[in-house]
N, C-alpha and C positions, 0 to 999 in steps of 0.2 A: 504494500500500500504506500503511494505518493503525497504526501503531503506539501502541501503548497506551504515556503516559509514563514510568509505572513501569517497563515492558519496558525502554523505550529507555534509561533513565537505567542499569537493572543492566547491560543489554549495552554500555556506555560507559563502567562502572566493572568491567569484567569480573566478575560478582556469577553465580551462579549462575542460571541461567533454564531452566523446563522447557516443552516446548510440548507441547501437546495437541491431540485432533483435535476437531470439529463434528459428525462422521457419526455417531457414540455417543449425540448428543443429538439429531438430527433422524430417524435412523433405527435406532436403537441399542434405544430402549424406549418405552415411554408417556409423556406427561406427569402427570402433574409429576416421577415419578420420574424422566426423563431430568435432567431442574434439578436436583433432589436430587442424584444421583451425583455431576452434573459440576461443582458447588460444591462439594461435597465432598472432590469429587479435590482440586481445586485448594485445600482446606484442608490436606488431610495433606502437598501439597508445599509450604508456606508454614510449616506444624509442624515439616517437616525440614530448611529454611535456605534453600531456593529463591522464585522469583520465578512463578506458574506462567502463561504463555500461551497461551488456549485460541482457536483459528484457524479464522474461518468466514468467509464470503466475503457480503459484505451490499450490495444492489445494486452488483455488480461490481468493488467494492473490496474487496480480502483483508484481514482485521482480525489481526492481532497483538496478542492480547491482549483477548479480549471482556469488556464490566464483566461484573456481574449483570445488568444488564437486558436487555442482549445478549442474552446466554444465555437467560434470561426467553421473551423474543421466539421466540428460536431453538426453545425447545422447545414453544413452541404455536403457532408456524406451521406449516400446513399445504404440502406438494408442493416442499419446498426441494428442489435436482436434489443426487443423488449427487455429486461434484466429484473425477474423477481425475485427473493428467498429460495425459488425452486430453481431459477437460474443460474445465480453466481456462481457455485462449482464450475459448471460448462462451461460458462462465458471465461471463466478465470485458466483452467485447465487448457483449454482448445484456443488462447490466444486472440477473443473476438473482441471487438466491441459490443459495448454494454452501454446502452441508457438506461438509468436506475430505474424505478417504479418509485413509491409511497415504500414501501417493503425493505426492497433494499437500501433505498436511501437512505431510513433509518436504520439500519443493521450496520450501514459504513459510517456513515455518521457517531454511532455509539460507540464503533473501534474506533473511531479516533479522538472519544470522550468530548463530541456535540453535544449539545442537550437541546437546542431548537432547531426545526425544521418548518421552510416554509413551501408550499404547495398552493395548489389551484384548490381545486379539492378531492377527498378522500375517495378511496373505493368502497364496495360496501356488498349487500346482501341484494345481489340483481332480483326484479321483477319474476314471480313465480319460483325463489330460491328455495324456499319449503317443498317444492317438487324438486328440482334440479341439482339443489347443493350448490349451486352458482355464488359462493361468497367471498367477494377479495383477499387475498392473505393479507391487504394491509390489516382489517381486523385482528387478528392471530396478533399480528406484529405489535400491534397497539396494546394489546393485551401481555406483551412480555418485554418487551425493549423499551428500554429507558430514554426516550427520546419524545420530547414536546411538539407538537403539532399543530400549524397554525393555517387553518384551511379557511374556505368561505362555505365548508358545509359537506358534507355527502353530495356525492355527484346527482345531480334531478334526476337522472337516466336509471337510479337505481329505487328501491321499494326502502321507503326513508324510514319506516315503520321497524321494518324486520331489523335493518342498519343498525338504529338503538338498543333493539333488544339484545342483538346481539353483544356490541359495548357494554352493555350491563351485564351481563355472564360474563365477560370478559373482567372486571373491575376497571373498566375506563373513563375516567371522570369525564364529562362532556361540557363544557364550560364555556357558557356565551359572552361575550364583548359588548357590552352595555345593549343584553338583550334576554328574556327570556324564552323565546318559540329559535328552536333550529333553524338556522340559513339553510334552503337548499340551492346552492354553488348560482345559479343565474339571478335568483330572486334571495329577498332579504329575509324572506322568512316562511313556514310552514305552519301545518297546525299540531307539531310536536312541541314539546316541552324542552329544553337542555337540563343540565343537572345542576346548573347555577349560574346566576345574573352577575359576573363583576364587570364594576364599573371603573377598571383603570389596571394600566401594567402591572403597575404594583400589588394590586392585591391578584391577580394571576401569577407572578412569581414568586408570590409569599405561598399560595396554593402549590406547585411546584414545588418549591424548596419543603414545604412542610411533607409531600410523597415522598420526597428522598429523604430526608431526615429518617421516616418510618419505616426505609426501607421494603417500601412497598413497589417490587417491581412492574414495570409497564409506564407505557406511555399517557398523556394526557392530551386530551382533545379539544384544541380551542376553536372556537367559532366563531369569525370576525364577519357580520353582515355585509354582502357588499353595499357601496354608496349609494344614495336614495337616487342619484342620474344616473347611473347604469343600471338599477337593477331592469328586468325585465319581466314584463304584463303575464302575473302566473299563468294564467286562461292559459292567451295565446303558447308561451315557453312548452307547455304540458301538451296542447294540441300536437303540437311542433314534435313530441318526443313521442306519443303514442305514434305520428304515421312515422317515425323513423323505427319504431319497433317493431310492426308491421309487417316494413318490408327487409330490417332487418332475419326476422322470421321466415319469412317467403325466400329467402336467399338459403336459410338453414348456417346462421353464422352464429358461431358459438363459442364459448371459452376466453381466451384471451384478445381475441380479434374483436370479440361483441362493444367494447368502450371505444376502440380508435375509430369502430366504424360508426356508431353510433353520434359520437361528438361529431364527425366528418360532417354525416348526413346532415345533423342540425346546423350547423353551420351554412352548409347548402338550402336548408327549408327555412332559415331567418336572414336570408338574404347576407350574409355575413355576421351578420349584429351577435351574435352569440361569440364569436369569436373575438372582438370590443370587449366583449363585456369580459370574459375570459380572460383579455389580458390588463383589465381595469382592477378586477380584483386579488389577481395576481399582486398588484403594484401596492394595493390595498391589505393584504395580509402581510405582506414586505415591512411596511411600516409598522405593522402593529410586533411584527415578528421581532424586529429590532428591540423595540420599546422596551419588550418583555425582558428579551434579554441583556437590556442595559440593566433592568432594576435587579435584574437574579445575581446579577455579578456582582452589584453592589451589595446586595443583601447576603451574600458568601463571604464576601470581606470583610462584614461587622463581627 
């Protein structure tokens, strides 16, 4: 594992560090916009007092921390493999490239003693999972790796219902951003519950720091609403995801291919606008992603 020296020196000085994933830029959108976002991101979390490390896997070595040109790379190569908890062996063994997932990122992330991670949003328990078993291993992950989470919600594209239940077998605190009903990922809010309203970084890294204190392992799920001008008209968003289901069905697509192609489609059936929005909230948990962990670092230093 590569460690970028910057990373290595703030997690040596206990300095704030946020980790990012690869699969947003390899599979996430087009190029060049993919480069676009993902410098981006990692500007608004270096605006808000963090360190950001963005983790992709480059001939078989996991990078902590890709430069620019990395990244560069990353988003005009072609056929990099998806990379989940069930992937990295392969990917690592066989010399491939690897764009993380939710999954892995946190698993690399934790070897290199990250504790924040920021994301789009999660994966979760797909539409008719109680038949299928169709449930992301980000879940699992979340339920055992020590690594904080700061998403805009469960993907829409998944059954947000089953998602929590699961989290809760899991012991994974779910924790809203001055909100109490779950974000789901396009729109601001659902008619789920989270498992707590804080109203500021600080008391989200006091909630964090008091997990690890208790040595309760697994992750922690925060859920930053996107902003009231991007979100987008639940109606419509939901419309938009049942005909991408549809036909994602009528093709017979399934397993790991069912999320890249399902955000694609929508993408395509809202005129683009879902992909805006996608890279507005991105930018959006960035900052809150920082915040967090500028308060945790300080609150490790007292």
């Amino acid at each position: 594992m590569k460690i970028n020296e910057e990373v290595k020196m703030a997690l040596e000085e206990s300095k704030p560090v946020v980790a990012l994933e690869s699969t947003i830029i390899s599979h996430g959108m087009p190029y060049p916009r993919n480069v676009e976002c993902a410098l981006a991101v990692e500007k608004v979390i270096r605006d808000n007092g963090a360190i950001p490390a963005t983790i992709g896997i480059i001939d078989g070595e996991p990078i902590i921390g890709m430069t620019p040109d990395e990244i560069e790379e990353f988003g005009k190569k072609k056929g990099i493999a998806k990379c989940s908890r069930r992937d990295l062996p392969i990917i690592a063994a066989t010399k491939q490239w690897g764009a993380t997932t939710v999954s892995a990122t946190m698993i690399l992330a934790s070897l290199a003693g990250i504790e924040f991670f920021v994301t789009g949003g999660i994966g979760g328990a797909h539409r008719k999972a109680n038949e299928t078993f169709d449930v992301s291993a980000d879940l699992d992950e979340l339920g055992k790796t020590n690594v904080s989470v700061i998403c805009a919600g469960p993907k829409a594209i998944l059954d947000l219902h089953l998602t929590m239940e699961y989290l809760e077998t899991k012991g994974v605190p779910v924790i809203g951003y001055k909100t109490s009903k779950l974000p789901a990922f396009f729109t601001r809010t659902s008619e789920l519950n989270v498992d707590y309203n804080a109203s500021s970084p600080l008391e989200i890294a006091k909630i964090i720091k008091a997990k690890r204190d208790y040595k309760l392992d697994g992750g922690v799920l925060i859920c930053d609403p996107i902003p009231e001008e991007f979100s987008m008209d639940p109606t419509h968003i939901n419309a938009e995801i049942d005909k991408a289901i549809v036909e994602m069905d009528e093709k017979h697509i399934t397993g790991k291919d069912e999320t890249p192609f399902l955000l694609a489609k929508i993408v395509e059936l809202t005129g683009g606008k879902s992909l805006e929005t996608n890279i507005h909230l991105i930018l959006n948990n960035a900052k809150l992603g920082a915040q967090i962990a500028k308060e945790y670092s300080k609150l490790r230093k007292e």
